[in-house]
C-alpha positions as protocol buffer text, in pm:
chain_id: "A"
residue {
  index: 1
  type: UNK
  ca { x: 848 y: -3285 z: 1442 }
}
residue {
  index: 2
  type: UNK
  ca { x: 1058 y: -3044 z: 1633 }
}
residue {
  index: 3
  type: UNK
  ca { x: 827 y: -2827 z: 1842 }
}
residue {
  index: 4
  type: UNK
  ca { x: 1104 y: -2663 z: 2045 }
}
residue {
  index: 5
  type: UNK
  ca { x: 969 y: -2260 z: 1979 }
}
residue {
  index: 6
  type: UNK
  ca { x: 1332 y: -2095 z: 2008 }
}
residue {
  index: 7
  type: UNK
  ca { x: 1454 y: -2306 z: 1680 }
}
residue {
  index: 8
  type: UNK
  ca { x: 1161 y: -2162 z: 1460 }
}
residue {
  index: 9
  type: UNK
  ca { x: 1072 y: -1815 z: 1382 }
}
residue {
  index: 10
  type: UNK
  ca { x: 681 y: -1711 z: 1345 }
}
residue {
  index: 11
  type: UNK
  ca { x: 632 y: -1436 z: 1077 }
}
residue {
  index: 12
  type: UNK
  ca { x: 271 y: -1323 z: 1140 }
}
residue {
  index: 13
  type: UNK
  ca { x: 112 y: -1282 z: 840 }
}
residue {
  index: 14
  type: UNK
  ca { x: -224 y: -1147 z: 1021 }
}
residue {
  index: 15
  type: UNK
  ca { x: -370 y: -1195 z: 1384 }
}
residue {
  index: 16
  type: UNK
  ca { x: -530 y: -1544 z: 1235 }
}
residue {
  index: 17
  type: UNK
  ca { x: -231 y: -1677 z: 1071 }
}
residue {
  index: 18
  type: UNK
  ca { x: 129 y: -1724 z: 1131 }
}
residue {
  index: 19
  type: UNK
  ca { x: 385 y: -1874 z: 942 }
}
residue {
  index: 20
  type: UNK
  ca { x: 686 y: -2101 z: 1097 }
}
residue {
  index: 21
  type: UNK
  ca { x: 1074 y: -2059 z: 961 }
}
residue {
  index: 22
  type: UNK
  ca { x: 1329 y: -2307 z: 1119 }
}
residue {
  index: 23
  type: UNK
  ca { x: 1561 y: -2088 z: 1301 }
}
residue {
  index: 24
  type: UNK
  ca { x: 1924 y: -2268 z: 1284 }
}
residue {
  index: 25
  type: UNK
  ca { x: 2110 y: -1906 z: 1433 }
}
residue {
  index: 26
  type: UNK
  ca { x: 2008 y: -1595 z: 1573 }
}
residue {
  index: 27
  type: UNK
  ca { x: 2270 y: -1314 z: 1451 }
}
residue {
  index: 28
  type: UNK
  ca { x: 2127 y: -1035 z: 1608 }
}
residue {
  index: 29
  type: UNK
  ca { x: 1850 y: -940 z: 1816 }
}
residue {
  index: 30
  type: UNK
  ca { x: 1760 y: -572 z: 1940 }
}
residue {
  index: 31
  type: UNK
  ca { x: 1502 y: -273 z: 1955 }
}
residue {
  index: 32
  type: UNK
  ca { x: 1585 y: 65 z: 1743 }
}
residue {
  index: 33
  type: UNK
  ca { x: 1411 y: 385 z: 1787 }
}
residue {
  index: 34
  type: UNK
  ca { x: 1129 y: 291 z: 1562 }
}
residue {
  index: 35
  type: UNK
  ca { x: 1080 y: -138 z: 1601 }
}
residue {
  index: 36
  type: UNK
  ca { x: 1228 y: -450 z: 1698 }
}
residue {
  index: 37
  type: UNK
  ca { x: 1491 y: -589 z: 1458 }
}
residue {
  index: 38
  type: UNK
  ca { x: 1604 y: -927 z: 1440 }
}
residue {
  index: 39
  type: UNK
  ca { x: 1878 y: -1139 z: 1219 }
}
residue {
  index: 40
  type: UNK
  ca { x: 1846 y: -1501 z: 1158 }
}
residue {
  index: 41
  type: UNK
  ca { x: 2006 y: -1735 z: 997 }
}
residue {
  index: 42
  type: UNK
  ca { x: 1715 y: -2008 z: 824 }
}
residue {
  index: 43
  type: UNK
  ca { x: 1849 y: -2341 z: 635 }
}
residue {
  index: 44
  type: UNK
  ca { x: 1626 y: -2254 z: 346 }
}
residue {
  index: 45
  type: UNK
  ca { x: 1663 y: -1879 z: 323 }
}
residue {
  index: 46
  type: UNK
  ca { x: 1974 y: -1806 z: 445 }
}
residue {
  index: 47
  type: UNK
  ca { x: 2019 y: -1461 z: 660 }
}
residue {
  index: 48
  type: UNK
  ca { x: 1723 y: -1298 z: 684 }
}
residue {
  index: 49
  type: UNK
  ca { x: 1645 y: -974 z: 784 }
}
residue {
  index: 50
  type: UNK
  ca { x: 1308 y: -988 z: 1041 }
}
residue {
  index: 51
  type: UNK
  ca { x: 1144 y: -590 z: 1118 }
}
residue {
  index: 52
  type: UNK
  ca { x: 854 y: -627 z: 1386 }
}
residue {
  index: 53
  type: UNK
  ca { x: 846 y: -964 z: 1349 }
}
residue {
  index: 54
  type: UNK
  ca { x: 758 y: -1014 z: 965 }
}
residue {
  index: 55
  type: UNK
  ca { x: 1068 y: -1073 z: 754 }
}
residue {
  index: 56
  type: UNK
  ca { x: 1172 y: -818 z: 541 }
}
residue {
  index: 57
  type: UNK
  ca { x: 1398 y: -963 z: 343 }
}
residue {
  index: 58
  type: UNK
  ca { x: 1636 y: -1295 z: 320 }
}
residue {
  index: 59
  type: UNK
  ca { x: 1977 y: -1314 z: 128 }
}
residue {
  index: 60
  type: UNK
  ca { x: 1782 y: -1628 z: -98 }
}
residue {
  index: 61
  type: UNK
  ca { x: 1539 y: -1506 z: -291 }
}
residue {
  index: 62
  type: UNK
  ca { x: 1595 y: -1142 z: -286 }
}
residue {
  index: 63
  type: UNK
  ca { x: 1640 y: -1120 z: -596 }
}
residue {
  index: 64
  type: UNK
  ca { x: 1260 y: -1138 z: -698 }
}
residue {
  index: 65
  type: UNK
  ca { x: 1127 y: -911 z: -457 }
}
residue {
  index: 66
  type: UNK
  ca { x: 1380 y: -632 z: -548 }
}
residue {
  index: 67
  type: UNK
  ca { x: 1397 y: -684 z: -906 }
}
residue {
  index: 68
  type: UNK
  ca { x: 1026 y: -642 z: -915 }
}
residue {
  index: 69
  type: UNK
  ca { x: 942 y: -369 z: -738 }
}
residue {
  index: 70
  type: UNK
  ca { x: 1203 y: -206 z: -919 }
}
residue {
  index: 71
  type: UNK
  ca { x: 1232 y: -300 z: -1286 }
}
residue {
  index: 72
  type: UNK
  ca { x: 930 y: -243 z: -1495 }
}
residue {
  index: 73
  type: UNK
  ca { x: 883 y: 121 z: -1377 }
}
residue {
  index: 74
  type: UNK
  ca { x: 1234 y: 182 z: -1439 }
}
residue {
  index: 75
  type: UNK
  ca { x: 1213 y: 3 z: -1788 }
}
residue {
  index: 76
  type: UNK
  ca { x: 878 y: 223 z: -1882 }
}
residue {
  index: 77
  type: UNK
  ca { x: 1035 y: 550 z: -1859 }
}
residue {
  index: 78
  type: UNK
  ca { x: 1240 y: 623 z: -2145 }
}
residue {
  index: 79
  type: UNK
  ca { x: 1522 y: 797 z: -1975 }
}
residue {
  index: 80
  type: UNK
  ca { x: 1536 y: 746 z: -1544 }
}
residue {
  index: 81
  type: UNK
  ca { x: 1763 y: 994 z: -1437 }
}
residue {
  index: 82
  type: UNK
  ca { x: 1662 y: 1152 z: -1094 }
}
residue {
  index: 83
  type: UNK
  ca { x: 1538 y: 888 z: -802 }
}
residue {
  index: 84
  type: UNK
  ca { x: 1363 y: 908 z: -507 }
}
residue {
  index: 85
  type: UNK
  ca { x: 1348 y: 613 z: -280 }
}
residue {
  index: 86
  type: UNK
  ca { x: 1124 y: 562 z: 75 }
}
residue {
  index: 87
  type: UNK
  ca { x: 1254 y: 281 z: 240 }
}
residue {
  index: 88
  type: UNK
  ca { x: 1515 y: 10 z: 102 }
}
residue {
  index: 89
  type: UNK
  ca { x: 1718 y: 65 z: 394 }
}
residue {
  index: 90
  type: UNK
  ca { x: 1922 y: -282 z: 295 }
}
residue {
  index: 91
  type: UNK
  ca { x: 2026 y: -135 z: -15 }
}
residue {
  index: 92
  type: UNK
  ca { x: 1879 y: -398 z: -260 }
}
residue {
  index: 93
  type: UNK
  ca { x: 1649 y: -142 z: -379 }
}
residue {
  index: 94
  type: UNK
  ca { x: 1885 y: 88 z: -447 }
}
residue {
  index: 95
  type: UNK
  ca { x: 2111 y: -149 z: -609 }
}
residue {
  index: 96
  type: UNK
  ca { x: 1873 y: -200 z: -883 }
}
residue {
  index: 97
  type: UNK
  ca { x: 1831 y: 162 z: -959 }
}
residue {
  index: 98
  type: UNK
  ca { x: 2160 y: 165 z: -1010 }
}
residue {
  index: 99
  type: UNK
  ca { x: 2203 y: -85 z: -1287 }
}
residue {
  index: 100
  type: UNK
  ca { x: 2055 y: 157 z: -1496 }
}
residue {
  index: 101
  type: UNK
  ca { x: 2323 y: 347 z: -1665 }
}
residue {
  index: 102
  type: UNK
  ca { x: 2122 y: 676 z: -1737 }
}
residue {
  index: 103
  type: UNK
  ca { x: 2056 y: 759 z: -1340 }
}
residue {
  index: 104
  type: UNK
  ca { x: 2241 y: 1043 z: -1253 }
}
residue {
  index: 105
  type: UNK
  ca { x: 2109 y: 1101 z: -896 }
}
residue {
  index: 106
  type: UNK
  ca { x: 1919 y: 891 z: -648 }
}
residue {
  index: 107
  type: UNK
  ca { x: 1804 y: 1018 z: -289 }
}
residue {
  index: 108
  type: UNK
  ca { x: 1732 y: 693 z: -57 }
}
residue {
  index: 109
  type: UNK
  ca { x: 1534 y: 802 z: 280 }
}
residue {
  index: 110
  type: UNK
  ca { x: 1521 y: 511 z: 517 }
}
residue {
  index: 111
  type: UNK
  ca { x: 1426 y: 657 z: 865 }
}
residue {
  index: 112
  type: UNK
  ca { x: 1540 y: 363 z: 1069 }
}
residue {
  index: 113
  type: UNK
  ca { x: 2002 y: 378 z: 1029 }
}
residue {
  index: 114
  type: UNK
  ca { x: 2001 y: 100 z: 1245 }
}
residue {
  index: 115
  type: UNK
  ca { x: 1870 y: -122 z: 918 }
}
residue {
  index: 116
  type: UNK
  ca { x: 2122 y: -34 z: 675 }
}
residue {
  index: 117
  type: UNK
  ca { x: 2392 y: -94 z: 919 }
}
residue {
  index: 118
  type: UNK
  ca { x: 2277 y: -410 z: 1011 }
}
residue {
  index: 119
  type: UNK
  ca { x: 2227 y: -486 z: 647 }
}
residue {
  index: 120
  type: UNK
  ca { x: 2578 y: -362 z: 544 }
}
residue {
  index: 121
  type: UNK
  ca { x: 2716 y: -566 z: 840 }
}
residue {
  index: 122
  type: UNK
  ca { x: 2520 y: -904 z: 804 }
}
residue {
  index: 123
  type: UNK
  ca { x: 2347 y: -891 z: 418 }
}
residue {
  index: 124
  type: UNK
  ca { x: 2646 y: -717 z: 247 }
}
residue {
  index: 125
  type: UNK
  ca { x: 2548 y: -892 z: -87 }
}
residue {
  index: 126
  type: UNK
  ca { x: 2215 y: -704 z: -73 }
}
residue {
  index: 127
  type: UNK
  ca { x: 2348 y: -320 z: -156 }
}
residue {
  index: 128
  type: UNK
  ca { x: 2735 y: -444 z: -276 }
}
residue {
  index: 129
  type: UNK
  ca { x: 2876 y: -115 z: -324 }
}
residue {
  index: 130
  type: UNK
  ca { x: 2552 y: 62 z: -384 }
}
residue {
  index: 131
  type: UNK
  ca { x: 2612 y: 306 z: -81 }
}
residue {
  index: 132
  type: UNK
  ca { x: 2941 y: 362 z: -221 }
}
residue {
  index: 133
  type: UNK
  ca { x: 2799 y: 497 z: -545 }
}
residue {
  index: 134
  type: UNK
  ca { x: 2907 y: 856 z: -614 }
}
residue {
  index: 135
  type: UNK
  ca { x: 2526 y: 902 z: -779 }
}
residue {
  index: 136
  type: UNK
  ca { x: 2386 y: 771 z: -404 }
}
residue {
  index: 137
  type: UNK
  ca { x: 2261 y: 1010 z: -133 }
}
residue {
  index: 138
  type: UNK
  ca { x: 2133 y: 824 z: 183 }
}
residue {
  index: 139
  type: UNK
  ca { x: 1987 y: 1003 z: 456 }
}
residue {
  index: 140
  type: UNK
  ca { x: 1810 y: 872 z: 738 }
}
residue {
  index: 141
  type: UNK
  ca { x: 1501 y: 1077 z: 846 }
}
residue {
  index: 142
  type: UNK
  ca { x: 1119 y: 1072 z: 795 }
}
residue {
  index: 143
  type: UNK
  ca { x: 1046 y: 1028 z: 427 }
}
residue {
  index: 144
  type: UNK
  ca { x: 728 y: 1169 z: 412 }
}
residue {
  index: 145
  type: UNK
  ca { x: 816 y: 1503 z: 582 }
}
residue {
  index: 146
  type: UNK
  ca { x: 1175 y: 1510 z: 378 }
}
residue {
  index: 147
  type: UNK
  ca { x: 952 y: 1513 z: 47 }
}
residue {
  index: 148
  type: UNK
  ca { x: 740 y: 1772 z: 171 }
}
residue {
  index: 149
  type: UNK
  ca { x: 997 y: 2007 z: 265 }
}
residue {
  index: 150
  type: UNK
  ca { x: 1174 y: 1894 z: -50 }
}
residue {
  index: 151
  type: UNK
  ca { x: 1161 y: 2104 z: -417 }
}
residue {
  index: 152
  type: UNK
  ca { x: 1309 y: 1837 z: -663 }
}
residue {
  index: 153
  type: UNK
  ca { x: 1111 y: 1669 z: -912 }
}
residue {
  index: 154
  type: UNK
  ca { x: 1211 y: 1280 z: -999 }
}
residue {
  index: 155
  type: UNK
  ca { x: 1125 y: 1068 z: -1289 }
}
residue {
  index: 156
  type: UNK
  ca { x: 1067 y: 746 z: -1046 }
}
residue {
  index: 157
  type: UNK
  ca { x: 975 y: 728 z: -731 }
}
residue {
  index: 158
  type: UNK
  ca { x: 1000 y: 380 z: -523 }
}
residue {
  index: 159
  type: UNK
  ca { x: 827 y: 291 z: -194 }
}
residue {
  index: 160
  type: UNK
  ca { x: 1044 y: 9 z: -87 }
}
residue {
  index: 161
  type: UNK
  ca { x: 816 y: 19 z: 301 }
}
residue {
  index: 162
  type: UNK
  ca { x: 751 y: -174 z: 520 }
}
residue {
  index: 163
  type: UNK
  ca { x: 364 y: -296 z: 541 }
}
residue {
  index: 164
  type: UNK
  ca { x: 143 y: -34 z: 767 }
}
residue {
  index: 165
  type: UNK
  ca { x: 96 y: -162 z: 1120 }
}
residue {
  index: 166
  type: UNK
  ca { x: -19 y: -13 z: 1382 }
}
residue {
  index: 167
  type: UNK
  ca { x: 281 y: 187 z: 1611 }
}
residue {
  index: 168
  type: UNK
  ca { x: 507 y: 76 z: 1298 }
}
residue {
  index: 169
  type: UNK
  ca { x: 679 y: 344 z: 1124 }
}
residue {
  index: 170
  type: UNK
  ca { x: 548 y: 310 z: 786 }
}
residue {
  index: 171
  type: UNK
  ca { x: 155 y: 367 z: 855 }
}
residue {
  index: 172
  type: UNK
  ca { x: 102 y: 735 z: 718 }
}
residue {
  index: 173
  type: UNK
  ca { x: 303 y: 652 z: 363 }
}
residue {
  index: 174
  type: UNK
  ca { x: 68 y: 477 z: 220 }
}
residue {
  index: 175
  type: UNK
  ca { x: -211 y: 737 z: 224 }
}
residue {
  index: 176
  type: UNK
  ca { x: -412 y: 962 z: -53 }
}
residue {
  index: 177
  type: UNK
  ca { x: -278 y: 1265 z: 149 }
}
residue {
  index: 178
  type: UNK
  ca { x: 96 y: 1152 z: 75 }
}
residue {
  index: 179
  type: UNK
  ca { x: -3 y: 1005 z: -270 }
}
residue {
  index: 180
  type: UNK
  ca { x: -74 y: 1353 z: -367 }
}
residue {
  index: 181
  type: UNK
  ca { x: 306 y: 1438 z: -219 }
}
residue {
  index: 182
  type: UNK
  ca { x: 483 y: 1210 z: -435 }
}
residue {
  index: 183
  type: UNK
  ca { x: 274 y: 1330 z: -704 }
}
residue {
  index: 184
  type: UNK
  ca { x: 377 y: 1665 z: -678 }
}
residue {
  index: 185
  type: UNK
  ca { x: 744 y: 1564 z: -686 }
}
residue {
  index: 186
  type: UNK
  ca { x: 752 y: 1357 z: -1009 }
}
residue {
  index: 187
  type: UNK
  ca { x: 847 y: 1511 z: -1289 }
}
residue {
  index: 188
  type: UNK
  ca { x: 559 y: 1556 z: -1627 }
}
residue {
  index: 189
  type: UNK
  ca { x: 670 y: 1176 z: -1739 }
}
residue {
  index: 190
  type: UNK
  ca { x: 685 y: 1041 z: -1386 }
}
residue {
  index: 191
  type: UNK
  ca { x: 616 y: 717 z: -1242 }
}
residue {
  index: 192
  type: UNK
  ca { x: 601 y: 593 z: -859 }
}
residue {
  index: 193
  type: UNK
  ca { x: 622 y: 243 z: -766 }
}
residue {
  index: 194
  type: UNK
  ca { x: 443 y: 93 z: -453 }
}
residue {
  index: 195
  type: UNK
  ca { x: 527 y: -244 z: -235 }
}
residue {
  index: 196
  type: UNK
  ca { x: 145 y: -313 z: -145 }
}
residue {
  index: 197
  type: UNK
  ca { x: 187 y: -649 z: 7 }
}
residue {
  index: 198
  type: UNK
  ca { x: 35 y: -989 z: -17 }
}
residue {
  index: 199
  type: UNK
  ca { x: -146 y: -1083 z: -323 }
}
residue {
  index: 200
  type: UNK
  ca { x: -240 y: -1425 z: -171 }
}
residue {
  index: 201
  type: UNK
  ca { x: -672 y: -1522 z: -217 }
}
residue {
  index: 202
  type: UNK
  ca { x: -708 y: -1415 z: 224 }
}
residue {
  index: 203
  type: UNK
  ca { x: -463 y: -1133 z: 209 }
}
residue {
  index: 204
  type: UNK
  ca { x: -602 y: -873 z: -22 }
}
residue {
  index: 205
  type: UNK
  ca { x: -700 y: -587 z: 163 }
}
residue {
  index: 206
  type: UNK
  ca { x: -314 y: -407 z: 137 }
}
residue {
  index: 207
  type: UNK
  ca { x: -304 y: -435 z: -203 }
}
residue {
  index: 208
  type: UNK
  ca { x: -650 y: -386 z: -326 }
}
residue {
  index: 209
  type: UNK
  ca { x: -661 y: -92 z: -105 }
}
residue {
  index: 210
  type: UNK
  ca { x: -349 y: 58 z: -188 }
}
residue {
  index: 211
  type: UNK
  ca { x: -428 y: 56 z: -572 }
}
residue {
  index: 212
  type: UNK
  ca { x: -771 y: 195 z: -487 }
}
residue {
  index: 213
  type: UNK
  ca { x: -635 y: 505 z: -325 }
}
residue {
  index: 214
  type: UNK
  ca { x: -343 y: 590 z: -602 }
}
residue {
  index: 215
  type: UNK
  ca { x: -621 y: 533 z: -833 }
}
residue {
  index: 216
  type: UNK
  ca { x: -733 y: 872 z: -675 }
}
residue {
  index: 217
  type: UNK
  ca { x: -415 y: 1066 z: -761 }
}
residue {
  index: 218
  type: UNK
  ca { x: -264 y: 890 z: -1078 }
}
residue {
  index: 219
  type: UNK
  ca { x: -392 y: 918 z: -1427 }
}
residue {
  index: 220
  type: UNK
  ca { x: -230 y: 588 z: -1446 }
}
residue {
  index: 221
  type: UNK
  ca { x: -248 y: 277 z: -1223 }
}
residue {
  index: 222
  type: UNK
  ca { x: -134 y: -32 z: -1271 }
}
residue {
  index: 223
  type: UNK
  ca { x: -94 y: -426 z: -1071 }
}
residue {
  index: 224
  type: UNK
  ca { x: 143 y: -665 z: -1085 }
}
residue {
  index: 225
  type: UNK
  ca { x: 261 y: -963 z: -845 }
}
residue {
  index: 226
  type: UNK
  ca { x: 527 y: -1238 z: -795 }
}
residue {
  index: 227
  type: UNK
  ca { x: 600 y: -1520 z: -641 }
}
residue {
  index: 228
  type: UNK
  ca { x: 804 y: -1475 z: -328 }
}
residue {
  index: 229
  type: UNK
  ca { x: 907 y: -1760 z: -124 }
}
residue {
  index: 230
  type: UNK
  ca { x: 1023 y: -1567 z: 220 }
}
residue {
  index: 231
  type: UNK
  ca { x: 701 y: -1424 z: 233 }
}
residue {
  index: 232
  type: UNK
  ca { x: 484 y: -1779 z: 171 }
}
residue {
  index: 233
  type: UNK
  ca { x: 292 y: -1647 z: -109 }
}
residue {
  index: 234
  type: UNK
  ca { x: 233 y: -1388 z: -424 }
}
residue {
  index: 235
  type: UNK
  ca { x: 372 y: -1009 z: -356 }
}
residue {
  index: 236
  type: UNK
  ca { x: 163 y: -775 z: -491 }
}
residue {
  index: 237
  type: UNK
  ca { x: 306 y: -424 z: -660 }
}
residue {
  index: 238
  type: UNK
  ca { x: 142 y: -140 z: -781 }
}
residue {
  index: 239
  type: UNK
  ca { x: 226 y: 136 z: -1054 }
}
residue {
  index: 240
  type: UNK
  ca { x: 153 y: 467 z: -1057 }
}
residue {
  index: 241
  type: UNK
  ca { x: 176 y: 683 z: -1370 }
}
residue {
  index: 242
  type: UNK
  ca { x: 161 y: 1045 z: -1482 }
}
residue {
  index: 243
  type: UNK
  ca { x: 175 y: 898 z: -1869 }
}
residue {
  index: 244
  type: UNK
  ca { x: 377 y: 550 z: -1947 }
}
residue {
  index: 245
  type: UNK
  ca { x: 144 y: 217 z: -1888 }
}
residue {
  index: 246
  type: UNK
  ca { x: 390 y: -48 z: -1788 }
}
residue {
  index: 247
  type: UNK
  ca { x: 177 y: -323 z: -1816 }
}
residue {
  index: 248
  type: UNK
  ca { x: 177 y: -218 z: -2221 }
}
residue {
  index: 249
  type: UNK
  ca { x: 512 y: -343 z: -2275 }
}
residue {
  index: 250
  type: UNK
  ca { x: 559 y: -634 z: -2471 }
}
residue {
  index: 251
  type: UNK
  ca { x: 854 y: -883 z: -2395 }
}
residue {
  index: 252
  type: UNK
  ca { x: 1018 y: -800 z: -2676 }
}
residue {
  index: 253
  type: UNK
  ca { x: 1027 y: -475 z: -2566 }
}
residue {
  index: 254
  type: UNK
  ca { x: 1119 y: -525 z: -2218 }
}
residue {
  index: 255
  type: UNK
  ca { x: 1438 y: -720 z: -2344 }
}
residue {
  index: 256
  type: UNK
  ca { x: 1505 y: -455 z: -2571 }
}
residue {
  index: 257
  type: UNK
  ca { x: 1531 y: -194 z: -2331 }
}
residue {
  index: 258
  type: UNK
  ca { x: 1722 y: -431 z: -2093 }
}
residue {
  index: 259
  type: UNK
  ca { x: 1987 y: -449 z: -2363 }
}
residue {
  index: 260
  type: UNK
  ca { x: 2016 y: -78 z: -2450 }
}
residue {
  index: 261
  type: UNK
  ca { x: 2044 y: 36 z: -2086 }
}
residue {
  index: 262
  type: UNK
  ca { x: 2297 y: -234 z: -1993 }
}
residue {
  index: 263
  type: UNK
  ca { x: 2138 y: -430 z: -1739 }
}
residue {
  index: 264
  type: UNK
  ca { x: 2329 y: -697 z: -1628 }
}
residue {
  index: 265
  type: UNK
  ca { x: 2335 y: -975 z: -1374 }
}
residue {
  index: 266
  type: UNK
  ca { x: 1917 y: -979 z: -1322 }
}
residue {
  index: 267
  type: UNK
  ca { x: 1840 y: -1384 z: -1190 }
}
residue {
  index: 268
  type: UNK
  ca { x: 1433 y: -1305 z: -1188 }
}
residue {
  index: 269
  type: UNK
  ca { x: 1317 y: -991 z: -1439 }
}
residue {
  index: 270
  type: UNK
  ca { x: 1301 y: -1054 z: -1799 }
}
residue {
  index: 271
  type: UNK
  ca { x: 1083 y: -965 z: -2080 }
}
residue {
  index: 272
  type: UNK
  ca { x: 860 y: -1288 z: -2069 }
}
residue {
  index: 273
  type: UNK
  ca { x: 905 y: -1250 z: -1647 }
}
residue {
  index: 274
  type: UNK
  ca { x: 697 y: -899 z: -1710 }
}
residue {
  index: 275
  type: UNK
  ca { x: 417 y: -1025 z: -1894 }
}
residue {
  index: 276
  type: UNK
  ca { x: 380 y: -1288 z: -1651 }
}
residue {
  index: 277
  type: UNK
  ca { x: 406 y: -1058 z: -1366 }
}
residue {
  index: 278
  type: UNK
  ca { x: 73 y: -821 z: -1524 }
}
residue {
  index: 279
  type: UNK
  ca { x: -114 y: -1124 z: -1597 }
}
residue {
  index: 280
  type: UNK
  ca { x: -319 y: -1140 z: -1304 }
}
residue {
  index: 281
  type: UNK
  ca { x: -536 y: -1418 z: -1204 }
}
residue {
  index: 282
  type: UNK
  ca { x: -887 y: -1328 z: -1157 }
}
residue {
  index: 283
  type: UNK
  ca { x: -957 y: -1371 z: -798 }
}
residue {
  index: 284
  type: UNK
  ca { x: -698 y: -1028 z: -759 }
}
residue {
  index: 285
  type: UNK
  ca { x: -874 y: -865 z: -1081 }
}
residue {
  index: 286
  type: UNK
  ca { x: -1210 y: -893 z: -905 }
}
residue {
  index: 287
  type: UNK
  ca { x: -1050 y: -809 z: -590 }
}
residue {
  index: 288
  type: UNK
  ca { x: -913 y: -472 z: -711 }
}
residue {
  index: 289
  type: UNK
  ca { x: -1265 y: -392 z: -866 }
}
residue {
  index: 290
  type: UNK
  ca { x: -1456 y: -464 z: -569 }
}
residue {
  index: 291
  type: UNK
  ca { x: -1211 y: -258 z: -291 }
}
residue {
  index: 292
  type: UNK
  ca { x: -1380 y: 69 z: -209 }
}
residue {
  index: 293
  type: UNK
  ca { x: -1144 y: 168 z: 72 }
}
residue {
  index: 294
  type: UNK
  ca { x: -961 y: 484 z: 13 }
}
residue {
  index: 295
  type: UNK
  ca { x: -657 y: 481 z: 281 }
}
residue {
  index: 296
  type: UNK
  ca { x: -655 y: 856 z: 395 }
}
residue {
  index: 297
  type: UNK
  ca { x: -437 y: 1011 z: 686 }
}
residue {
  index: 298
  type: UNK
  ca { x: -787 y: 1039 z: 870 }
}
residue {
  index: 299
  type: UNK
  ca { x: -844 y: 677 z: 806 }
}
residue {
  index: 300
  type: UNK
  ca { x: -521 y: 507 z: 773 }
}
residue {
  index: 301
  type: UNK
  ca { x: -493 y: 120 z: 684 }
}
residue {
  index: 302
  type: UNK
  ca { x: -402 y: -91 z: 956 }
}
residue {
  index: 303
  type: UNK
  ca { x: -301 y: -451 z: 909 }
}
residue {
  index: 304
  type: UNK
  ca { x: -306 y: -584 z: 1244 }
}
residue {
  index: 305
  type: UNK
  ca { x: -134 y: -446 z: 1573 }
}
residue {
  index: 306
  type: UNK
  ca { x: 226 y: -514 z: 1625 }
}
């Protein structure tokens, strides 16, 4: 076996457990304002895109995270017109909103520039010509204080983040106190959607947390996960609803809607993809019911240090 430790990349999962990806190129390698970035190029994953040292996101498989963070909120409201995303800063995110042909307007807040122009620059397939879009409106400051100082109501909000470490930038978005933010900016049929990290058996405490907390600011709240590879496990999602139930969709319904609002070109989200996605095994049901932490800005959920 190779052992040589510049030709493989360690992604630390948690201060127990790391997990090794063959490096055959690094692309880029720097600090921003806010954490270190790194490119790679992996025989298996192809460019990936590596944010304190956990990858983000790799030009392979994509495709599932994106599409499922992103699709069945979008599908459960009836008309998505106004759209607010935190994060997405590689444009994947945003790409996916705008399949949808009855957004009019979507703000993307990604406080880190440095990632979307190393995205544009080295995952170009990620965004296409997202940022190009005349509905698109990028700006590049904190998300948490622009929705604060902010008076427009969306009908879908997505928190594309990165997972809350400790000195990372994405820590304080994942509490009740800024919960209660988004809520406040969603319009009366509003939904929010929520990366909330691994849904692997040892890796819980993100996701069971996360839903526990928007459980305390949404009527509705809701769990889903898939498989992705770059990460070495299940990804959980939750979301968060003001009045439509995603996880009530039928696949006939999902495909339905699919048609009507012209989605084309999706490689992972279907109708039958959907149900699979809400039908949780039990060790993450029991999980969920069990988690009594309540992520607060006094409290704030800390994965590990970076």
């Amino acid at each position: 076996m190779d052992t040589d430790p510049d030709r493989w990349f360690q992604d630390k999962i948690n201060e127990d457990f790391l997990q090794l990806h063959r490096i055959d190129e690094v692309v880029y390698q720097g600090r921003t304002r806010f954490q270190n970035a790194r490119v790679i190029r992996s025989p298996r994953l192809g460019i990936c895109l590596i944010l304190d040292n956990k990858i983000q996101s790799s030009e392979r498989d994509e495709f599932i995270y994106h599409e499922g963070l992103v699709q069945p909120a979008m599908l459960a409201h009836p008309k998505p017109e106004r759209i607010f995303i935190a994060g997405g800063g590689e444009g994947a995110t945003l790409r996916e909103v705008l399949r949808h042909k009855t957004v009019k307007t979507v703000e993307m807040v990604d406080i880190d520039d440095v990632v979307t122009t190393l995205s544009k620059k080295y995952l170009p397939g990620h965004a296409g010509k997202s940022f190009e879009d005349k509905r698109t409106a990028v700006f590049h400051v904190d998300a948490r204080k622009y929705l604060e100082d902010s008076k427009s109501k969306f009908d879908v909000i997505i928190l594309d983040l990165p997972d809350p470490i400790e000195e990372g930038p994405a820590a304080m978005l994942f509490t009740e106190e800024f919960y209660k933010t988004v809520r406040n900016h969603l319009s009366s049929e509003g939904l929010v959607t929520v990366q909330a990290g691994s849904a692997n058996p040892t890796e819980l405490l993100n996701f069971s947390a996360v839903n526990g907390t928007l459980k305390k600011v949404f009527p509705i709240v809701v769990q889903c996960a898939a498989y992705v590879p770059c990460f070495g496990g299940p990804w959980g999602f939750c979301v968060a609803s003001l009045k439509y139930n995603p996880a009530l969709l039928t696949p006939e319904e999902v495909d339905t809607r699919i048609k009507a609002r012209g989605l084309k070109g999706l490689k992972f989200y279907d109708g039958e993809t959907h149900r699979n996605m809400f039908a949780l095994p039990k060790y993450i049901r029991e999980a969920i019911t069990a988690q009594k932490r309540i992520i607060t800005d006094k409290k704030p959920l800390f994965l590990y240090k970076n």
